[in-house]
C-alpha positions in Angstrom: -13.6 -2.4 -12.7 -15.9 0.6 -13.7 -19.5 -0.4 -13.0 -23.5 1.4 -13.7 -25.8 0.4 -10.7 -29.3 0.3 -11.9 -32.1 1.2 -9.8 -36.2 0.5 -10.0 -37.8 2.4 -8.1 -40.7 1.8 -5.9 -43.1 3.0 -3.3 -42.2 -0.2 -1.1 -38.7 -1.9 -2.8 -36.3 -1.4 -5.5 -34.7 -3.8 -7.6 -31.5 -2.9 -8.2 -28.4 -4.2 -10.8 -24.9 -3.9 -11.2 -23.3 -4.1 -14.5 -20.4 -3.4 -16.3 -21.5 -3.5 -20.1 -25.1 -3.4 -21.8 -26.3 -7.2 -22.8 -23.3 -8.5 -20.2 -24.1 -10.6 -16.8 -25.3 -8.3 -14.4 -22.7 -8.7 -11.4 -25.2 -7.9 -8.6 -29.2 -8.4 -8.9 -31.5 -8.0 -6.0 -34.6 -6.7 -4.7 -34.5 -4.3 -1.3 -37.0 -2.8 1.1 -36.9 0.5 0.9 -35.7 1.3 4.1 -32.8 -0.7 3.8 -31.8 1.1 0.5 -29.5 3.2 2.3 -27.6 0.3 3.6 -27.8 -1.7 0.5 -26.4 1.2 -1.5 -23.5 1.3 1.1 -22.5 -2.3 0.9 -22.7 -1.9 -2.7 -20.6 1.2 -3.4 -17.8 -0.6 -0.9 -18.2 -3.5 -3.1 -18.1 -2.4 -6.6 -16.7 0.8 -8.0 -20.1 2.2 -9.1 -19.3 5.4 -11.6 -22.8 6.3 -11.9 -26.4 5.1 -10.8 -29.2 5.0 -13.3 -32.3 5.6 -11.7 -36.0 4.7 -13.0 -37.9 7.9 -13.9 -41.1 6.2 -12.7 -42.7 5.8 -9.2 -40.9 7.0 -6.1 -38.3 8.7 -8.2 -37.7 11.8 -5.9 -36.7 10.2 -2.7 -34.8 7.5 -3.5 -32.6 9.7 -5.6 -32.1 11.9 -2.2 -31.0 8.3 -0.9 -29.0 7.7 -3.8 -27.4 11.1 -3.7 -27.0 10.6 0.1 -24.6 7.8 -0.1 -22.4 10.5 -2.4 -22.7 8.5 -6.1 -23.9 10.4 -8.9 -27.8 9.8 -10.0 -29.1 9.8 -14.0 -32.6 9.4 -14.5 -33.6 7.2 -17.0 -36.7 6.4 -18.9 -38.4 3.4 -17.9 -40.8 2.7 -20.2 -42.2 -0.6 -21.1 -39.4 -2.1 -18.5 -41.9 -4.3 -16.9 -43.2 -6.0 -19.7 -39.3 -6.3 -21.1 -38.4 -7.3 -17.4 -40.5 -10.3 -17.6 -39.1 -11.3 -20.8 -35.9 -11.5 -19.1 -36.9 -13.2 -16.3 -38.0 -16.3 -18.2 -34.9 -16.0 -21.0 -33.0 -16.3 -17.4 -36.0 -18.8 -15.8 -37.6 -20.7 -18.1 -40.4 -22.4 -17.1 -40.4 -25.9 -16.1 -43.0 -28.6 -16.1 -46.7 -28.0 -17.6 -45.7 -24.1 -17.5 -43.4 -24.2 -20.8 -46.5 -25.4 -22.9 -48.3 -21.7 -22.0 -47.1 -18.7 -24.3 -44.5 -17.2 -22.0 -46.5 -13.8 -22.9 -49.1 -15.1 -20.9 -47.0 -16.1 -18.0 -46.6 -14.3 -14.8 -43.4 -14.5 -13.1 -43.8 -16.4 -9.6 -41.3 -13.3 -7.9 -41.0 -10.3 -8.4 -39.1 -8.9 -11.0 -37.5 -5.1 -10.3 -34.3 -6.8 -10.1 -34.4 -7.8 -13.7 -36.4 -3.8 -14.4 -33.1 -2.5 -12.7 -31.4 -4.2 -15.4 -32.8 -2.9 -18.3 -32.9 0.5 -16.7 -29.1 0.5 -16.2 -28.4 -1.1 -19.9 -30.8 2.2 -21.5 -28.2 4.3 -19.8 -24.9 2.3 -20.9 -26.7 2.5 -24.6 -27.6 5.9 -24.5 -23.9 7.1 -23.1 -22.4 4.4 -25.8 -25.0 6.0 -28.7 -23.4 9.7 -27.2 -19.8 8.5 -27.6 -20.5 7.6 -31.0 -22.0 10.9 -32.2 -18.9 13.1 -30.5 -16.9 10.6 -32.3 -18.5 11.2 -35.9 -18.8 7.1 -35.7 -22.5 5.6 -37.0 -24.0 3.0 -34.8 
């Protein structure tokens, strides 16, 4: 199985998420400390076949893609606009809120975690749909 490991970076964590197709369960979602990256990026290359890692082109950018590129898999920066908001959406369309909570406008809701994970994922479905939108074009095929 051919997988895209999304990554969100930060100055402090990353979220990070395995997937195999755009709009698909993610396989893998987590949040790691930065200075366990390294490690985390080794346990999940042993695990999954990762064929390419679609990094955030945000904050901290530069050095985790040394990591990245460290643990030999090959880095695509991706535009990561607006994933926060969108990564929130997701969060409760994954969580919805219980209790008194599911009266407020989820718009107004803050997540009670944090959310990279679920940034990670977006970040790695841009690339899948950008590399999907570049297959259709060579092909001659509309979207």
């Amino acid at each position: 199985m051919s997988t895209v490991l999304g990554i969100d970076p930060g100055t402090r964590k990353c979220g990070y998420a395995i997937v195999e197709r755009a709009f698909s369960e993610p396989l893998a979602l987590g949040i790691v400390p930065l200075e366990l990256l390294p490690r985390q990026l080794a346990q999940l290359a042993a695990e999954f076949s990762i064929r390419a890692v679609a990094l955030g082109g945000g904050t901290h950018t530069g050095p985790v893609s040394e990591a990245v590129r460290a643990a030999g898999l090959p880095v695509t920066v991706v535009d990561e606009r607006e994933t926060t908001l969108r990564a929130r959406a997701r969060y409760f369309a994954a969580h919805p809120p219980r209790g008194w909570r599911r009266f407020i406008p989820r718009g107004m809701l803050l997540p009670p975690c944090p959310i990279d994970d679920f940034a990670a994922l977006l970040i790695a479905e841009r690339f899948l749909e950008r590399e999907a939108a570049a297959g259709r074009a060579e092909t001659g095929l509309s979207p």
